[in-house]
N, C-alpha and C positions, 0 to 999 in steps of 0.2 A: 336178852339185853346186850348192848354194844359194851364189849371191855373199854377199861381206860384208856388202853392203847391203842385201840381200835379208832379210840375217839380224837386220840391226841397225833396219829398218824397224819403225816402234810400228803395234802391229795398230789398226786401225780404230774407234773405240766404237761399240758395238752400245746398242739399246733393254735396259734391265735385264731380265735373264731368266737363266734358267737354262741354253738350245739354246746351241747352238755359236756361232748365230746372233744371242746373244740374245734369240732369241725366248723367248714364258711357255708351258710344257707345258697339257696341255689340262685336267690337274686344277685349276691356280692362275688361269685362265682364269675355269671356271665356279665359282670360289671370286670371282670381282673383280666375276660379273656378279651374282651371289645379292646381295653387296652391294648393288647399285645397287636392287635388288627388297627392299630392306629387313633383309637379313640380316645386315646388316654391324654391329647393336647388340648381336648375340649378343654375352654378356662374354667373354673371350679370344680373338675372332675378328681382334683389333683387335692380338694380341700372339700372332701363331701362330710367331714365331723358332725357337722349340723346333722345329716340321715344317719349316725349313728352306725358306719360300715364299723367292720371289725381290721382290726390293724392288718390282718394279713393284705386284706385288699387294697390298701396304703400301698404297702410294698412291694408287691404286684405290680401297681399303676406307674409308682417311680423305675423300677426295672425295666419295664417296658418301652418308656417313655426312652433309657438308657441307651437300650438294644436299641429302639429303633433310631434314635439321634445319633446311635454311634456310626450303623446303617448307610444313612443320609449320609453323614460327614465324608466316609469312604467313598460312599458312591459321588458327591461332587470333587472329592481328591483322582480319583480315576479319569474322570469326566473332564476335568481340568488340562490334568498330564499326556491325556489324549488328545486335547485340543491344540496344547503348546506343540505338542509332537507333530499332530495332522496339520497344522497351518504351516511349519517350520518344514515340511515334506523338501518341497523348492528348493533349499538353501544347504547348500552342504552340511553335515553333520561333525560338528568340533565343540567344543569349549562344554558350557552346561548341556547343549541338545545332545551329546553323545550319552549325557547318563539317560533321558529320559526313553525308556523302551518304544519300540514300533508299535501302530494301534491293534494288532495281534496278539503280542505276545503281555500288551495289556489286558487284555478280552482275557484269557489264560488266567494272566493273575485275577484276575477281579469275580470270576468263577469258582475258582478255588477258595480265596476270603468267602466268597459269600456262600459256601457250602459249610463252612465252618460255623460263620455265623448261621445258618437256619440250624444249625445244630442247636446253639444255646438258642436261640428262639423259639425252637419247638420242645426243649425240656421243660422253659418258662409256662408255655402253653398249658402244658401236659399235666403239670403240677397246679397252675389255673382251673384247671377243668378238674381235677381231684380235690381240689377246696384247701390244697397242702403246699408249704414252700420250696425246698429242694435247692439248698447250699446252689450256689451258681460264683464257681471261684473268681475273684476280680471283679465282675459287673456288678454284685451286692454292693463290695466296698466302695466306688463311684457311685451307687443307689445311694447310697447312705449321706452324701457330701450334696448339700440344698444345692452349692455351683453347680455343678458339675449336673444336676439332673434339670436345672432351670437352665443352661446353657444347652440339653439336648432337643429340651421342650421348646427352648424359642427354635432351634433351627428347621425340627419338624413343621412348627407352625410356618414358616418363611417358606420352607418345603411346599406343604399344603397347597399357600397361596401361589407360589412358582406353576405349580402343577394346575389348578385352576386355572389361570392366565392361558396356560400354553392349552388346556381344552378349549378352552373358548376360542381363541387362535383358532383352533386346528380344525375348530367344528364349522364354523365362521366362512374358512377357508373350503370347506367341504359344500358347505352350501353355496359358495359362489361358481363351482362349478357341477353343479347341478343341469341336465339336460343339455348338457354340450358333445355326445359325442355326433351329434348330426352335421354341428357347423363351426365342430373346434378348428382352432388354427394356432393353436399352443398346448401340447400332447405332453403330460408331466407323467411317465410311466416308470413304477418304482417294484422294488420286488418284495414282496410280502411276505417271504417264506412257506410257501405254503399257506397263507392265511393267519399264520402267527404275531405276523403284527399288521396292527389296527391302523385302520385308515384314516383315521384322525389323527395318526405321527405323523403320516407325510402331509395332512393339511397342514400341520403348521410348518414342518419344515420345509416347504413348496410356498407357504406362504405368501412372500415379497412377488414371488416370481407368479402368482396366482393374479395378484391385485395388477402388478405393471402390465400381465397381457388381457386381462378384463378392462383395462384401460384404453390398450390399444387396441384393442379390435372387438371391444364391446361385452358386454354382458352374455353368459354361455358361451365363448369362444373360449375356454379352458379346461379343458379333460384330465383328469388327476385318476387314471386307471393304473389296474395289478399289470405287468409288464408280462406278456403273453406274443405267441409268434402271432396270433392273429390280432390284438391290441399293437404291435408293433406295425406291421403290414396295412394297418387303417391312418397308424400315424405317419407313415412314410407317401402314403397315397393320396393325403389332404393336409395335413400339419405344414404350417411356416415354421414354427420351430417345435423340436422335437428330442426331449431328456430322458434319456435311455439310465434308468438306477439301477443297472446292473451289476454283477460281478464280469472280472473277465482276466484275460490271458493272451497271448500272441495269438494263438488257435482262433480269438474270436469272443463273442460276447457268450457267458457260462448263464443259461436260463436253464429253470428246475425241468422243462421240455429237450434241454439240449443244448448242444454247442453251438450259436450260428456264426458261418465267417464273415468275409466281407463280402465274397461271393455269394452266400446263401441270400444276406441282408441286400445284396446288389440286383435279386430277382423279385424281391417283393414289392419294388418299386414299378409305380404305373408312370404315366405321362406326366404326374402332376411331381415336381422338385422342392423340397422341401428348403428353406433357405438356409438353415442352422441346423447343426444335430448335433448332441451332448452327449456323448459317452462317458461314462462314470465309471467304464472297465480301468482295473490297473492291467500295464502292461500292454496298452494296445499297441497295435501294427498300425501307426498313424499314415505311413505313405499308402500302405494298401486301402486302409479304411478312407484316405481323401481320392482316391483311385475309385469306390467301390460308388460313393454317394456325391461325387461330382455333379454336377458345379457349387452343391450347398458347401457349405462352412462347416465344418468339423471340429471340434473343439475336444479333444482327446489329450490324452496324458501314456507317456511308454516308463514309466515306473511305477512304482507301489505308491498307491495314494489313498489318505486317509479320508474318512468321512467328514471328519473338521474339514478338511481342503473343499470338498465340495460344497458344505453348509457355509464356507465362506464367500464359495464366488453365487451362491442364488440368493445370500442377503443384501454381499455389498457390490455384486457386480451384474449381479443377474437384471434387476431391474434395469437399469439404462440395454444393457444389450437388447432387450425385449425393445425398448421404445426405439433403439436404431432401427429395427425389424423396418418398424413403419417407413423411415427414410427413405427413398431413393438412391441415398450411399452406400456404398460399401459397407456393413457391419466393419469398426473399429475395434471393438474390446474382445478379450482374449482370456482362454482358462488361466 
């Protein structure tokens, strides 16, 4: 027989859950970790009371929701400060541009944050996947506050759709230069890292400049290839214009094959002149490199220039330079 006291003992509190134990069943489980993987902005995922989840998976899906909204914000504040920095390259650095950092020493900062953050992301995770909470200082208390976790949730969803938009863009792009390296005449070659990033970035950031030269010179006359010595040497040999995504240096243009100068890039050339060529090295040797690829146009830059400065002259300046291609004039517009 159970003593009085046996009987009259208050049970234990368990971790919110549904087990006997408190523990989370393994459906509410991988319902807590989808969250953390970005699912948790589905709209009523956030209000599943009706199926009866247990609290802990509530709290889960709000942290989540947290972490990754907090995530986003940073990465468009980065995104931003890099842009005002990379377009402002040009212009002397005084008054507010002096506080904002080089697009370097941003890449730095925004690695380090975000090393910190996959930290509390993957303790969130980790205690998702054990069916248990696990105190998480700061981000609970924000969890806790309906603003603050409906201000994450819309910016993810905004997010979301951003990120949709720029696939389709990019995909779009991709498929309009499909089967063009036989009769390109507009060579977009960019550097991929070794294959680390996806060729659907540079469809859309090639975009503009994709449409204006499928305009000008037709359907498949635009090659969006990895930037290779022998991808370069086909674009120098038949391209009218020709965008080098390089990194670079005085030395020359810095490919994962090597350094070439202007003398290397000055032998690859056949009979056929290319009329434009885009260098996106910083630091180039502009008189050698208009020396190397004479009589075309050169458009180079001999300081440190950001990626914003480039994404700004192939949205707002790239296109018409493309359509001067076709004129009989002189190409007018300038990096």
């Amino acid at each position: 027989m159970e003593t009085a006291a046996a009987v009259n003992k208050e049970p234990k509190p368990a971790t919110p859950g549904d087990g006997p134990d408190g523990s989370v069943p393994g459906t509410w489980r991988l319902v807590s970790v989808l969250a953390y993987l970005g699912l948790g902005i589905l709209p009523g995922l956030n209000r599943l009371r009706a199926w009866r989840p247990p609290e802990l998976c509530h709290r889960h899906i709000n942290r989540a929701n947290v972490l990754l909204g907090l995530f986003f914000f940073m990465t468009v504040g980065f995104l931003l400060a890099g842009m005002i920095g990379g377009t402002a390259g040009s212009v002397p650095k005084g008054g507010f541009f002096r506080l904002i950092p080089d697009e370097w020493t941003l890449r730095v900062y925004f690695r380090r944050v975000t090393l910190a953050w996959l930290v509390f992301w993957s303790w969130g995770v980790l205690h998702a996947v054990r069916g248990r909470w696990g105190n998480m200082l700061g981000i609970d208390s924000l969890a806790r506050r309906a603003v603050v976790a409906g201000i994450c949730r819309g910016g993810l969803r905004i997010g979301a759709g951003c990120l949709a938009v720029m696939l389709g863009i990019g995909f779009h792009g991709i498929w309009m230069c499909r089967n063009a390296e036989a009769s390109a005449k507009c060579y977009l070659l960019y550097e991929s890292m070794e294959g680390r990033l996806p060729r659907v970035l540079f469809g859309f950031g090639f975009y503009s400049v994709i449409r204006a030269g499928s305009a000008v010179w037709g359907p498949g006359s635009v090659a969006l290839l990895p930037l290779t010595v022998s991808n370069l040497a086909q674009a120098l040999q038949r391209g009218e214009f020709v965008f080098v995504g390089s990194h670079g240096s005085e030395s020359g243009l810095l490919l994962a094959e090597g350094t070439l100068s202007p003398e290397d890039v000055a032998g690859m050339r056949g009979e056929h002149v290319p009329r434009a060529v885009y260098l996106a090295g910083c630091n180039a040797a502009v008189k050698e490199w208009e020396q190397a690829l004479h009589p075309a146009r050169v458009l180079a830059r001999d300081r440190q220039v950001g990626t914003a400065e480039h994404l700004a002259w192939i949205w707002c300046e790239g296109p018409a330079f493309i359509r001067d291609l076709a004129e009989p004039s002189a190409v007018s517009a300038g990096p």
